[in-house]
NUNUMI-897788 format. One record per residue (C-alpha): y, x, z. Coordinates in steps of 0.001 Angstrom, whole numbers. Layout:
residues N
        py        px        pz
         Y         X         Z
...
END
This chain:
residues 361
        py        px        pz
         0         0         0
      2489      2619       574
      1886      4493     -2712
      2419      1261     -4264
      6103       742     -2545
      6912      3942     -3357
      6230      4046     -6984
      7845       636     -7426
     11478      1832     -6183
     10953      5200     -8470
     10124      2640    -11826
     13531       521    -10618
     15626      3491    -10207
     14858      4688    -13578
     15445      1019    -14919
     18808      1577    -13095
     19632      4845    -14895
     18987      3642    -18283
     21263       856    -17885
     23926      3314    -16520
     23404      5670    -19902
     23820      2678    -21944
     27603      2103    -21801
     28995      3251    -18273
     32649      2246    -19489
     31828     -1609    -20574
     33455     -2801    -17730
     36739     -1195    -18997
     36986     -2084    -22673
     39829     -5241    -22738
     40467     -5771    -26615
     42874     -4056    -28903
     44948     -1663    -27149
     46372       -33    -30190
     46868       650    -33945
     46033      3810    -35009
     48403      5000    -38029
     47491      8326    -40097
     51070      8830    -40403
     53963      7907    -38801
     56155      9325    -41444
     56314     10168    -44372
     58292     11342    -47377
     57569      9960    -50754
     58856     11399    -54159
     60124      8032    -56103
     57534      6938    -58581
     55014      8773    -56547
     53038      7473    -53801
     50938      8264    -50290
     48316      6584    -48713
     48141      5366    -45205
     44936      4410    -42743
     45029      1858    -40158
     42228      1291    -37149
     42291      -242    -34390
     40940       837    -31090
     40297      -603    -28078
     41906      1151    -24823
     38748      3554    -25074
     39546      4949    -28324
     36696      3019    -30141
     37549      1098    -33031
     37156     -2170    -33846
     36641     -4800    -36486
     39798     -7055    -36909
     42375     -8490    -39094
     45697     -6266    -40100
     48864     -7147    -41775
     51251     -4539    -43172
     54545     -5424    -45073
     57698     -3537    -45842
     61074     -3924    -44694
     62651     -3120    -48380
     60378     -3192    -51203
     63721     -1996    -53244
     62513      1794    -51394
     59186      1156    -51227
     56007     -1202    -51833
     52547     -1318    -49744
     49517     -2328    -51264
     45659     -2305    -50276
     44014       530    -50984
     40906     -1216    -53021
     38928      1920    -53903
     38649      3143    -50401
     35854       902    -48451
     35446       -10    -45288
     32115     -1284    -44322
     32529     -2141    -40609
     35715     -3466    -40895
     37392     -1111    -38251
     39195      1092    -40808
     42447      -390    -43800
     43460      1645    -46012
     47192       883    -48051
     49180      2977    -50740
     52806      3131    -50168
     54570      3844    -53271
     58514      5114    -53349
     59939      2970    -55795
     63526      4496    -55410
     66063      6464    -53048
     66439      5484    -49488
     64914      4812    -46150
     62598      1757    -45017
     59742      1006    -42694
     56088        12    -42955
     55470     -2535    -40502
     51413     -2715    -39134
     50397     -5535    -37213
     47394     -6665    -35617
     46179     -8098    -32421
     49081     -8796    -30986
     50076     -5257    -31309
     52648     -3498    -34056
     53548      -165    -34949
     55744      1427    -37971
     55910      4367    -40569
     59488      5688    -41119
     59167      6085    -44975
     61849      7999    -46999
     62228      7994    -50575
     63256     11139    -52259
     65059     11126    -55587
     63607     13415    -58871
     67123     13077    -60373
     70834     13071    -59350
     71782      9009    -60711
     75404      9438    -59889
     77516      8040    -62568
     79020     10844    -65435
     82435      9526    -66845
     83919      8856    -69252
     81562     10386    -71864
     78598     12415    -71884
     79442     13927    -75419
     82741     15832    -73962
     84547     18235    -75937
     85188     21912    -74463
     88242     22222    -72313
     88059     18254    -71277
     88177     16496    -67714
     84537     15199    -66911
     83819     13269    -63269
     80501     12951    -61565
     80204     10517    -58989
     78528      9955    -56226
     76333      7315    -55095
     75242      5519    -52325
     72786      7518    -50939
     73618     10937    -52377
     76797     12736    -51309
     78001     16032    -52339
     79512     18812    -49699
     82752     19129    -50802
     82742     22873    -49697
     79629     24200    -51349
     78701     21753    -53749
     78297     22830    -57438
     77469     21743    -60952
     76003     24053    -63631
     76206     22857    -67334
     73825     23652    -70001
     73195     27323    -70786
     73688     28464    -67037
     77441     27665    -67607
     79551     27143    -64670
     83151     24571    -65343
     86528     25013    -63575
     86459     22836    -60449
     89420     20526    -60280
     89034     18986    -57112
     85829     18177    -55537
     84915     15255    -52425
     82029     14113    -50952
     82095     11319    -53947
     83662     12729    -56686
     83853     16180    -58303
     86230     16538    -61393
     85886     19526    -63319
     86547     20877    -66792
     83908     20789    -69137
     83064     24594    -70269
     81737     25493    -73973
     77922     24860    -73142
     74221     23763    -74161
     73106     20041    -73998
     71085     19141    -71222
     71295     17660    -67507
     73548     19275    -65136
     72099     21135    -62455
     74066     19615    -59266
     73334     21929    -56126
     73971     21407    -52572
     73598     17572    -52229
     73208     15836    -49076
     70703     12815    -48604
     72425     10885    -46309
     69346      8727    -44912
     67456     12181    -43959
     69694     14088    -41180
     70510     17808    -42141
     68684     17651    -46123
     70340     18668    -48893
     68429     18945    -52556
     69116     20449    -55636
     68823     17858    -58819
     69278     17723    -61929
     71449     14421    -63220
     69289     11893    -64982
     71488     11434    -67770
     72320     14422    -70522
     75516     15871    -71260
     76689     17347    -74540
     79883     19379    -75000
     80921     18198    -78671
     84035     20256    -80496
     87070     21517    -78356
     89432     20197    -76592
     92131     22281    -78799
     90626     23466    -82085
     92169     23668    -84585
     95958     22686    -82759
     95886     25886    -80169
     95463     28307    -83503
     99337     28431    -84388
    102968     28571    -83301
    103687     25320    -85224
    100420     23150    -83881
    100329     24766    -80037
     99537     22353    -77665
    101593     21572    -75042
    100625     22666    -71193
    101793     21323    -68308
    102824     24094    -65477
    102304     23526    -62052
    105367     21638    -60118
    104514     23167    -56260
    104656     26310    -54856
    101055     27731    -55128
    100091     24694    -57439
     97890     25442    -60307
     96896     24407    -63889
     93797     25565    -65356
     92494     25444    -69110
     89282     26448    -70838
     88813     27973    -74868
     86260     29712    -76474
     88091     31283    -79482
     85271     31103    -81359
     86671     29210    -84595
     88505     29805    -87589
     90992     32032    -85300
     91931     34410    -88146
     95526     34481    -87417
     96381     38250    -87087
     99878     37467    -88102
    100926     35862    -85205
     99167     37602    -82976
    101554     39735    -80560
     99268     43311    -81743
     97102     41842    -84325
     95430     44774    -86824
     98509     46629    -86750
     97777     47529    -83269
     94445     48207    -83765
     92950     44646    -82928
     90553     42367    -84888
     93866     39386    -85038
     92271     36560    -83370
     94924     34670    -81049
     94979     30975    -79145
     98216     29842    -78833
     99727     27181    -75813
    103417     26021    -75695
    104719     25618    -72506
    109022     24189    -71472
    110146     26372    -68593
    112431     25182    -66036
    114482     28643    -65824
    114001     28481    -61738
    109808     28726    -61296
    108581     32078    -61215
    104674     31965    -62623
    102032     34273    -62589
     99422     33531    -65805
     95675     34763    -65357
     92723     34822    -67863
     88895     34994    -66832
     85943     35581    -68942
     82616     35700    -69343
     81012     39783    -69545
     82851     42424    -68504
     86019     43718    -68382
     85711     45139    -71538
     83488     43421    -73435
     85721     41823    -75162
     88781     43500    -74422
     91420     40121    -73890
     95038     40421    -73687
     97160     37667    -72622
    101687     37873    -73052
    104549     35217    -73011
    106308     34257    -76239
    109675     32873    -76612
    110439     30049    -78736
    110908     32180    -81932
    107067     33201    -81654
    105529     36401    -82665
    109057     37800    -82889
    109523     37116    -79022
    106682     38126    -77864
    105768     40370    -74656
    108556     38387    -72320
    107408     39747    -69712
    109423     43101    -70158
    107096     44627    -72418
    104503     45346    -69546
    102173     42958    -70863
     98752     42300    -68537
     97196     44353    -66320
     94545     46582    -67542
     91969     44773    -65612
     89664     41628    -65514
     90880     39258    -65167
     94155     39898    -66821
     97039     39253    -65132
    100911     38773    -66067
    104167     37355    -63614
    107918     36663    -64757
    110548     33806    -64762
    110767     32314    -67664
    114448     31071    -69002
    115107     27248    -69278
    113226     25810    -72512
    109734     26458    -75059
    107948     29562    -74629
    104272     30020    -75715
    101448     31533    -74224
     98932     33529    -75792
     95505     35159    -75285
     94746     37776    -77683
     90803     39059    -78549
     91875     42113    -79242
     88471     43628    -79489
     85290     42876    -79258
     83407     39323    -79626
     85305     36500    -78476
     83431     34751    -75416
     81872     31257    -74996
     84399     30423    -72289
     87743     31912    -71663
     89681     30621    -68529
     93500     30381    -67686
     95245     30019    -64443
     98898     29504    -64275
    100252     29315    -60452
    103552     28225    -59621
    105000     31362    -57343
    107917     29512    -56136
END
């Protein structure tokens, strides 16, 4: 009888310990305690897309089979869908693509049980969409404007735009919104806009090219700027320190040697531009030229004309510009038309040559 008693409580014990192995936690388990999100953020090239799992688990980290509903907040940014090729045979595990439809920020919203959770989604652009006015066929030397828009800002410190060719225009003025340049002799193709600041991602800035094409067409001054008679007027600068900038290439039918200030005679090839300017007789004015190459390659010349052209030339007693690049010229101008010009005096004329004339006084 004793054996009997004895061997009866070791069989229940054992009984006892199975059931403990079984599940010692059952007790605990409540539900759905949470959804379980592969990512909580993500960033999503527009047109491209990302997928996202959802499970649910139970406080014990198991998962479990229920229902889940997952929408966005703008499907302008970006769309969810079911994931269809991805199976789940339990139940326990959803899968979704998000696709970034365009620029911008939204949320995934994941609900289930009761319980919700969301995925900060943001949108990256593949192209700069700001607005390009008021032509994309410019000629050289003209006034384009890129814009802005509402989710892409420029830094109006270091911000810049590269045309076609790797060629750089002279910056007007330049905002967060707007940057107004002149449009330098160049190659067709999208500008390459640097330094721009997504403004629903805190402290990213991108590099982009614009979506639309530009194409420098002609000059802005071909064939007017090649002669005394047809020189186009420029405006000088009305503030102390103001400036005026202009852009030509020279690269036309500038065969003009003889109104060129040294021309052949002087041992240049004769190829002048020509710009007409009204003095006031009280500004002082410093003119500058800027090219591409170096400082002799071509060699550029620039001097002041009075109103009888070639005849008047060198104003600026005689000195003419500095030997250097870029070349460099000051003097007060008396009261009426004068005309400045910028000589290739040897050498191939370059694809853009620039002219600053500041207002000393």
């Amino acid at each position: 009888m004793k054996r009997q008693h004895i061997g009866a409580v070791l069989v229940g014990a054992a009984f006892a310990a199975l059931a403990c192995r079984g599940d010692p936690t059952a007790s605990l388990r409540g539900g759905a305690k949470f959804v379980d999100l592969s990512a909580t953020v993500m960033f999503i090239d527009a047109g491209s897309a990302k997928s996202l799992s959802v499970v649910v688990r139970d406080e014990q980290q198991n998962p479990l089979a229920a229902d889940v509903t997952v929408a966005t907040l703008n499907a302008a940014v970006a769309t969810v869908v079911v994931d269809t090729t991805v199976p789940s045979p339990n139940g326990s595990e959803h899968n979704y693509i998000i696709s970034g439809v365009a620029p911008g920020a939204t949320k995934i919203v994941v609900s289930s049980s009761g319980l919700s959770d969301t995925v900060a989604v943001s949108v990256l652009p593949l192209t700069f969409g700001g607005a390009i006015l008021p032509t994309l066929t410019p000629k050289g030397g003209d006034t384009l404007k890129l814009a802005s828009t509402a989710v892409l800002k420029f830094n109006a410190a270091t911000t810049t735009v590269t045309f076609g060719g790797g060629k750089s225009p002279v910056v007007l003025s330049q905002t967060v919104d707007t940057i107004k340049m002149l449009v330098p002799f160049s190659n067709a193709g999208p500008l390459a806009v640097s330094n721009i600041n997504v403004t629903f991602v805190s402290g990213l800035s991108v590099t982009l090219n614009t979506a639309q094409s530009v194409t420098q067409t002609g000059s802005l001054w071909t064939p007017a700027d090649t002669g005394y008679a047809t020189a186009p007027q420029i405006a000088l600068p009305t503030t102390t320190g103001g400036k005026t900038f202009f852009i030509t290439d020279m690269k036309g039918s500038y065969v003009n040697d003889a109104d060129c200030g040294e021309g052949t005679g002087a041992g240049g090839i004769g190829k002048c531009a020509f710009f007409k300017y009204v003095a006031n007789g009280t500004d002082s004015l410093s003119f500058s030229v800027d090219w591409e190459g170096a400082a002799t390659n071509p060699d550029i010349d620039i001097y002041s004309c009075g109103s009888a052209g070639v005849s008047q030339c060198f104003e600026d007693n005689g000195s003419g510009a500095t030997g250097s690049k870029p070349q460099i010229f000051r003097l007060k101008p008396t009261a009426g038309t004068h005309y400045y010009a910028v000589e290739v005096y040897a050498g191939t004329p370059p694809t853009n040559i620039v002219t600053t004339i500041t207002k000393l006084n």
